[in-house]
C-alpha positions in Angstrom: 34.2 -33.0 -44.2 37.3 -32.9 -42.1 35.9 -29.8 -40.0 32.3 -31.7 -39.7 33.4 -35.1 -38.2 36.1 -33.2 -36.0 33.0 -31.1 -34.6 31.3 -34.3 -34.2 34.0 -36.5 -32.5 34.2 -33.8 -30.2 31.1 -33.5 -29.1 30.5 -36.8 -28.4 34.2 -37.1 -26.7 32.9 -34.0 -24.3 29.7 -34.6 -23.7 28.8 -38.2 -24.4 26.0 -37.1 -26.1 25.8 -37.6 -30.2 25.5 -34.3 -31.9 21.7 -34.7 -33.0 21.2 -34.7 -29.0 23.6 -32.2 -28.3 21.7 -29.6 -30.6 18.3 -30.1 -29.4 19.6 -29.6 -26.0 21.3 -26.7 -26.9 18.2 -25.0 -28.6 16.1 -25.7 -25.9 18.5 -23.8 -23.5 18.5 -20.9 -25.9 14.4 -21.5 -26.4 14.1 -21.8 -22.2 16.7 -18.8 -21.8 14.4 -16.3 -23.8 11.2 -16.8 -22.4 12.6 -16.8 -19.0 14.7 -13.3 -19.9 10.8 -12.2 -21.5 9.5 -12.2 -18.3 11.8 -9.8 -16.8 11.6 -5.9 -17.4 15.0 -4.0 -18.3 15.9 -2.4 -15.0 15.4 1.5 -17.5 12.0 0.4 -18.6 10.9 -0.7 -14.9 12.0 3.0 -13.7 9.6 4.5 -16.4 7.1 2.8 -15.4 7.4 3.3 -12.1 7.7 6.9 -13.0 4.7 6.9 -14.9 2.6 5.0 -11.7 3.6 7.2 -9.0 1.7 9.6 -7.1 3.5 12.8 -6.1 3.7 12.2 -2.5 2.8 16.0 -0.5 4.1 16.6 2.6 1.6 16.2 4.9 -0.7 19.8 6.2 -1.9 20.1 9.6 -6.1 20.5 9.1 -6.7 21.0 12.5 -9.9 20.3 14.3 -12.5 18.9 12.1 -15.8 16.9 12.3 -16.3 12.8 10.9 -18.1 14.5 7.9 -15.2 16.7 7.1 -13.4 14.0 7.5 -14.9 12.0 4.8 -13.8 13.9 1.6 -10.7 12.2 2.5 -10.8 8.7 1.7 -8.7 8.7 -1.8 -11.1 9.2 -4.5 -9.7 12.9 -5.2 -6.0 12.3 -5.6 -5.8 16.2 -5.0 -6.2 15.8 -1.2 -4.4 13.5 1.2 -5.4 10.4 2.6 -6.4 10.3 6.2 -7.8 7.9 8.8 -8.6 8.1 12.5 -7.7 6.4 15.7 -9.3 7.4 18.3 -10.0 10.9 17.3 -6.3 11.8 16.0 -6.3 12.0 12.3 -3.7 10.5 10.5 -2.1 11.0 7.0 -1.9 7.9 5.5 -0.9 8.8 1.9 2.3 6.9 1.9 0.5 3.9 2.1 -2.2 4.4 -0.8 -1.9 0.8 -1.7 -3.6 -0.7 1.6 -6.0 2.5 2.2 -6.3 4.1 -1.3 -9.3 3.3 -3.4 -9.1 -0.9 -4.3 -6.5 -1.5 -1.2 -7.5 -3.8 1.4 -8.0 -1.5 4.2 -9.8 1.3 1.9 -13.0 1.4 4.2 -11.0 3.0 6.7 -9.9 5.9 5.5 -11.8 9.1 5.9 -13.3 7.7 8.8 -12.3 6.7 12.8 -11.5 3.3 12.4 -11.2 2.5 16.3 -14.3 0.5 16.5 -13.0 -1.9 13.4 -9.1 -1.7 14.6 -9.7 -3.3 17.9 -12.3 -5.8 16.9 -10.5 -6.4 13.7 -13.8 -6.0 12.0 -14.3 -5.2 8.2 -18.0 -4.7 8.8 -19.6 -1.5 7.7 -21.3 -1.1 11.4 -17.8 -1.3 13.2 -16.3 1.7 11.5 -16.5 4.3 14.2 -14.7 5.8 17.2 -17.0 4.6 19.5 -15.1 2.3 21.6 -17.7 1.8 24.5 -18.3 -1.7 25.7 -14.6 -3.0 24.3 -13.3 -5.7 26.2 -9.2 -4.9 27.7 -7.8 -7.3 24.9 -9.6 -5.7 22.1 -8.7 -1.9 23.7 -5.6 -3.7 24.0 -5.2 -4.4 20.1 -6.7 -0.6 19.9 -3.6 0.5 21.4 -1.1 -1.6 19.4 -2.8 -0.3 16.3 -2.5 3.5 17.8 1.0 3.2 18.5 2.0 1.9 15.4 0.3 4.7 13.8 2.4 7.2 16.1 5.2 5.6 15.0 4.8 5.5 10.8 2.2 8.3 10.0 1.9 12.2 10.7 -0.9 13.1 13.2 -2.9 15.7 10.8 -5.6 16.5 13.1 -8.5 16.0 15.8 -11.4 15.0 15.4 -14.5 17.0 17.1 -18.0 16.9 17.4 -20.6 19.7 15.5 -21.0 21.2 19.0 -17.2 21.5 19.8 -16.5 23.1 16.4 -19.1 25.3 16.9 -17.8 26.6 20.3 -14.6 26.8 18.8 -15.8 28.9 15.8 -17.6 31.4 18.1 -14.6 31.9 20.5 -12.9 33.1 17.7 -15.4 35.1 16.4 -14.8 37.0 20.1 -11.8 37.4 19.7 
């Protein structure tokens, strides 16, 4: 008994608390502590699973000259090719930033396509996604060339886009040659 009432005398010298609420306070800090510690992923398991999630990033491959329906193909539903997006007819590879214009991101209507239209209007409509930027006002070719530059600046200019007649010509000068 000598041990138990020194324990208790102690407590309630400490704290000022009797031992009855010193306890339940004490077991709700361990109770709080573990769920709080169960939301939280051990820095080892978070790596694996980051491991697991990732898509091998490619360095990007010039394609060259090709048409809006070459372009297509590449708007994220095959993993096996890389993600790209136009700006006023320079194709961009945009794979780093799957998240936003990978399949599900918010920006996914955009890729495989010229976006110009949509960029500068800041338009999610289906009608706005094309290079034609005809009839723009200066602020909206304005926020065109924002968009353009900041796309210099992060992503890897893949290509050109041309029209069916301007491929063709360049198919048959090569034919000559």
């Amino acid at each position: 008994m000598g041990l138990y009432s020194t324990v208790t005398d102690a407590i309630t010298q400490y704290t000022g608390l009797s031992p009855a609420a010193f306890f339940t306070i004490a077991a709700m800090m361990v109770l709080v502590y573990k769920f709080v510690s169960g939301m939280f992923v051990a820095a080892d398991d978070y790596m694996a699973v980051k491991r697991e999630q990732q898509i091998t990033l490619r360095e990007p491959v010039q394609i060259g000259n090709i048409t809006e329906d070459e372009l297509r193909p590449y708007n994220g539903s095959d993993h096996n090719k890389p993600l790209l997006m136009a700006i006023k007819g320079k194709i961009y590879d945009v794979s780093r930033s799957r998240m936003f214009y990978g399949p599900g991101g918010p920006y996914a209507l955009f890729a495989g396509r010229d976006a110009s239209r949509a960029l500068a209007l800041m338009s999610f409509e289906s009608s706005d996604l094309t290079g034609d930027i005809e009839g723009l006002s200066a602020s909206e070719l304005e926020v065109l060339e924002d968009w353009e530059a900041k796309f210099e600046e992060k992503y890897v200019k893949v290509g050109q886009l041309v029209t069916e007649r301007t491929s063709t010509v360049v198919e048959d000068e090569t034919k000559e040659d």
